[in-house]
N, C-alpha and C positions, 0 to 999 in steps of 0.2 A: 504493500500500500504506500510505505514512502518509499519506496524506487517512482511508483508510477505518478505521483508528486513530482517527485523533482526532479524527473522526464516532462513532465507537463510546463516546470517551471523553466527548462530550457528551452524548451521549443519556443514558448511564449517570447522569452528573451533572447532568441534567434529571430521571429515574427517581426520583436519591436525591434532589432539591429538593423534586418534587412526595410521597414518602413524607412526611418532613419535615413540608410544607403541609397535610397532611390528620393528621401528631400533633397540630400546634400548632389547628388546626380541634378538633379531639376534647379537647383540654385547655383550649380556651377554654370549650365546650361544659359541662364536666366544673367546670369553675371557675366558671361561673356558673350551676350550678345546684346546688354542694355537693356534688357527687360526688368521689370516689375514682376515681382509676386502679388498674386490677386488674393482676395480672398474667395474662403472657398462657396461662397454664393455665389458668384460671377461665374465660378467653373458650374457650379450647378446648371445655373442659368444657360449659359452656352450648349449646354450640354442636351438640355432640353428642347430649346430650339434647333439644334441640329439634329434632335432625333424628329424632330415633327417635320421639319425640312425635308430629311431623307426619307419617313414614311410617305409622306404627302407626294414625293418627287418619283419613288419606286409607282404607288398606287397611278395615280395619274397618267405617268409615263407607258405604263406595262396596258393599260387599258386603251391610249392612243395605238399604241402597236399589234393590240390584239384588233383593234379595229380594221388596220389595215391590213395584216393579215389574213386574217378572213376574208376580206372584202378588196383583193387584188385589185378590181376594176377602179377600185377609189384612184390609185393612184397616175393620176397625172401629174403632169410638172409640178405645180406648187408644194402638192402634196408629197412627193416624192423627198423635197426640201424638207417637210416637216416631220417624216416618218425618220429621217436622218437624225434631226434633232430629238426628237423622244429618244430616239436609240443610245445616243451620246448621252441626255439627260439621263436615261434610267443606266446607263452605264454606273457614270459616277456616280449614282446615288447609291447603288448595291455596292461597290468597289472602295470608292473615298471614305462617302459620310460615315460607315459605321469606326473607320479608324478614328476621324473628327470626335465624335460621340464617347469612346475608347478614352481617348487622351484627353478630355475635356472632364470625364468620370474621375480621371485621375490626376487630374492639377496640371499637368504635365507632358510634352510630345514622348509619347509612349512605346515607339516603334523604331526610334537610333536613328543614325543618318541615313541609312540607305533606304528606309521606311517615309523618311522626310523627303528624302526626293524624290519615291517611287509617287508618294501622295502628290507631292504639287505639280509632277509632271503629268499625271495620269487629269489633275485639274483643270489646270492648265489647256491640257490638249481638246478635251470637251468643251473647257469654255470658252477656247477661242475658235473652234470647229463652228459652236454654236453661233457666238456674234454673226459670223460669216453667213453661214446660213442664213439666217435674217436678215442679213442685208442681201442676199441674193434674188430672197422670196420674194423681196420688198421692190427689187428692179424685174421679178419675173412679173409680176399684177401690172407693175407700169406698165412693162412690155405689151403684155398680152391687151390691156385696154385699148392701148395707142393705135397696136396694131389693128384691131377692131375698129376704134371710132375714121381711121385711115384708109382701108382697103377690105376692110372685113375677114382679115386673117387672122387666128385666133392660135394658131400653135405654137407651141415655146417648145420643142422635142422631150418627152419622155428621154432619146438617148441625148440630145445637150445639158438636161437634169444631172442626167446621173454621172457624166462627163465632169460637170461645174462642182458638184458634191465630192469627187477623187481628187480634185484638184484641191476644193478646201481643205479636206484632210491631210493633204499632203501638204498644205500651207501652213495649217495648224502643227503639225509634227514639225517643221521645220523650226518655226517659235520656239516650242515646248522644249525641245532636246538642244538646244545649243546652251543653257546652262548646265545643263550635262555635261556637256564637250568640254564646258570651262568657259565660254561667254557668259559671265554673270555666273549663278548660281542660285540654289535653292536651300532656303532656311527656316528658322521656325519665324514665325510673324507674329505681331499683335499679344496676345497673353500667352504665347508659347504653346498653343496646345495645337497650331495647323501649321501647315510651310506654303511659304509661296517664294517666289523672286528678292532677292537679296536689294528692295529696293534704295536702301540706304547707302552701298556702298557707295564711297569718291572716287573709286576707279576707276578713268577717262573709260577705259572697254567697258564696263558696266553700266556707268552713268550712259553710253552712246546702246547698248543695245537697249536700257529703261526707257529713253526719247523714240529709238525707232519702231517697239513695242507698242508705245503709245498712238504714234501716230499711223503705221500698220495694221494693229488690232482694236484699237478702238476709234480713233477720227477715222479711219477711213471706214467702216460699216454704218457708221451711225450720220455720216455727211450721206452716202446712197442710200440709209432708210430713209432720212427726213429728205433728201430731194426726190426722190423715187416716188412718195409718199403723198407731197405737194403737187407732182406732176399728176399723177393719178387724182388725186380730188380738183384740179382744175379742168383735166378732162370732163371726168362728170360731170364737172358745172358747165362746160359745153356745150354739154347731152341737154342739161338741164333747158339751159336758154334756148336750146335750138326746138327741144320741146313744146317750152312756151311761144317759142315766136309760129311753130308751125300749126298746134293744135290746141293753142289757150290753157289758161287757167285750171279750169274747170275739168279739164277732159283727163279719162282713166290712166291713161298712159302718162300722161302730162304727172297727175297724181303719183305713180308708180316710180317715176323717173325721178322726181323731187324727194320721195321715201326712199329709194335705192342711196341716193344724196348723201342724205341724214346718216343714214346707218353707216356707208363708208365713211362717214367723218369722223362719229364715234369709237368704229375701227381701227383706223388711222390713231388716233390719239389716242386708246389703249396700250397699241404697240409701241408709239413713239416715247409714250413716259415707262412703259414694261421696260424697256432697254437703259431709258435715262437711268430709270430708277436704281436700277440694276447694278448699272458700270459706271455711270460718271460718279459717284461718290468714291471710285476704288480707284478710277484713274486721279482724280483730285487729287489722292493719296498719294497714289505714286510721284505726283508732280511736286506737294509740298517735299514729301521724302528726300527728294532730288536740291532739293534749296535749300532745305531746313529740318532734318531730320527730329531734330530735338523738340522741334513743336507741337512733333505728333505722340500722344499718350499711349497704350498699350491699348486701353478701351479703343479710344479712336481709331487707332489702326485694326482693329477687330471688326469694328461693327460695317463700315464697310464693306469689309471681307465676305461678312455672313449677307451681306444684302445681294451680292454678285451670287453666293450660293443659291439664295431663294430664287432663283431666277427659274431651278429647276422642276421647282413645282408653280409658278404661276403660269409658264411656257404655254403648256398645254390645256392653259385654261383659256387665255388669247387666244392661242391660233388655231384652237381644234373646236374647244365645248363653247366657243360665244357662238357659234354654228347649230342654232337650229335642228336641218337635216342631220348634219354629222350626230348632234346628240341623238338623235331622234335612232337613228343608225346603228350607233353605238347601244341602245337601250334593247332593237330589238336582238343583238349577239348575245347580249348578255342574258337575254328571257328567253331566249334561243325559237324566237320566233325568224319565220323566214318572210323577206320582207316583200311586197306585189310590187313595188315598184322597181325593176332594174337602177341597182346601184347606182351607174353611169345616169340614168334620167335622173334620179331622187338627187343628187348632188347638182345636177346640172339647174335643175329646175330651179335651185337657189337663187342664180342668176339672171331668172326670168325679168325682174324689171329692168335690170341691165341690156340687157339682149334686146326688149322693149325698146328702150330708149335710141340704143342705136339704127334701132330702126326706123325711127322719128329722124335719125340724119338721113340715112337711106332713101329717106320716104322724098324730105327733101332734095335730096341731090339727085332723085331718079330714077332709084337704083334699088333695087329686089333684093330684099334680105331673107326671106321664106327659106330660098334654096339653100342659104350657107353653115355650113356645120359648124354650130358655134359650142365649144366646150369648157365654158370657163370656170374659174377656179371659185369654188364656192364663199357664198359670202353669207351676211346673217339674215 
């Protein structure tokens, strides 16, 4: 009985040696990269947001993709863009967030260097994959409008889709791994518990790939959503005036055209602040880092961090479930009802008032829109 006492009483004091060895681990860690020790609510706190993040982002994600899935015919261009994006999103959501979640349970980046870089490049590469995508989507809708209200050509290729998407990814890798290589590098960030890009250092090479990261992965996507963006809702407004001027006020189509209007406005400006929201607060960050390192607190530099995460569960509430049909779609896989309307109609149909409208130029200039096989990318 006291042997297994004072077996119990070493273990215990083996327990508290090895807690101990993994503070004084986390405070060395912490001390030589200028970090703060938090306390431990804020770990709590992160921790629980990154777990509602990652559930939200897998749940969300995996139901976009089962969507498509099953429903091959869904994918056209646009959509091809965004089945790419769920992909990426529930990637890192199964993959990253639970080590985020891990190391935030325990105060601490919990998984050594090699674990810190596999996380921020494995992050990294998704969420610059992702921005990309979006701003691709965002010039495929220009496209496709312009083409239409122009000539009545409506195709953006299924294979220029999927062509534009291998290129991102390989644009995204090319970013993600060159701190790998030794261009910059990847660390723990903010309260030590995730890694990203070493944005603090002065090192002319690092400080030079931070600037050209910046203006690569984030000005250049978010200059082609919001111009791409602008261009498409002044088309509509086009549509709109040429509506009124051909068939008045009053008249159905007229009506329909002016409601199509509306809703792509809304659209438009869901996405355009989904991205702001998202990245400009993390590129900020990088930018003060780059001036004035010292200005930024460990909070500060965190909470950013997580707002660029959340991106992966709001995604697919923009680009997929503000869609009507697609929910509608979505609902019967899931009740495993089969649906009477051909896929390809039920999604196309969304674009009826659109399709309308252009026909109000058509009708205008002459020209027979009945015959043209028009397949555009679904709206709400």
């Amino acid at each position: 009985m006291e042997t297994e006492k004072e077996f119990r009483k070493v273990l215990n004091s083996l327990y508290a040696q090895e807690e101990k060895l993994h503070e004084v681990k986390a405070n060395i860690i912490i001390y030589r990269l200028g970090l703060e020790r938090m306390a431990d609510a804020v770990y709590t706190f992160f921790a629980i947001l990154a777990t509602l993040i990652g559930g939200s982002g897998v749940i969300l994600n995996f139901l976009v993709c089962l969507m498509y899935f099953a429903t091959p015919k869904l994918l056209d261009a646009t959509n091809i863009f965004m089945l790419n994006m769920a992909v990426g999103d529930l990637t890192y959501s199964i993959v990253a967030l639970p080590l985020l979640v891990a190391s935030n349970a325990r105060g601490e980046w919990a998984f050594g260097e090699a674990g810190c870089t596999a996380y921020a490049f494995i992050t990294f590469f998704f969420a610059l994959g992702t921005m990309m995508l979006l701003a691709v989507a965002a010039y495929e809708r220009y496209f496709t409008l312009c083409r239409l209200y122009n000539d009545g050509q409506t195709q953006f290729s299924k294979k220029r889709a999927i062509v534009l998407c291998a290129l991102i990814w390989c644009y995204s890798l090319f970013w993600s791994v060159m701190p790998v290589l030794g261009w910059s590098r990847y660390i723990p960030e903010g309260i030590g518990t995730s890694c990203s890009v070493d944005w603090t250092s002065k090192e002319q090479g690092n400080v030079w790939f931070t600037i050209l990261l910046i203006l690569g992965c984030f000005l250049l996507p978010v200059s082609i959503i919001i111009c791409s963006y602008l261009k498409t809702f002044r088309a509509l407004r086009k549509l709109s005036q040429q509506a009124l001027q051909n068939w008045g006020e009053n008249n159905r189509v007229t009506q329909e055209t002016l409601k199509a209007e509306s809703k792509m406005m809304w659209i438009i400006i869901a996405i355009t602040a989904g991205y702001l929201f998202a990245w400009t607060p993390y590129a900020l960050t990088a930018v003060v880092a780059i001036i004035n390192p010292n200005r930024i607190s460990p909070i500060g530099a965190t909470i950013p961090a997580y707002m660029a995460k959340s991106s992966a569960c709001y995604n697919p509430i923009i680009y997929v479930f503000m869609y009507r049909k697609m929910r509608s779609r979505l609902w019967a896989i899931l009740c495993c009802k089969k649906s009477q309307v051909h896929p390809d109609a039920q999604i196309a149909s969304e674009m009826a008032s659109y399709q309308k409208s252009a026909a109000v130029t058509y009708a205008g200039r002459g020209t027979s829109f009945d015959d043209k096989n028009v397949d555009f990318p679904h709206s709400a």
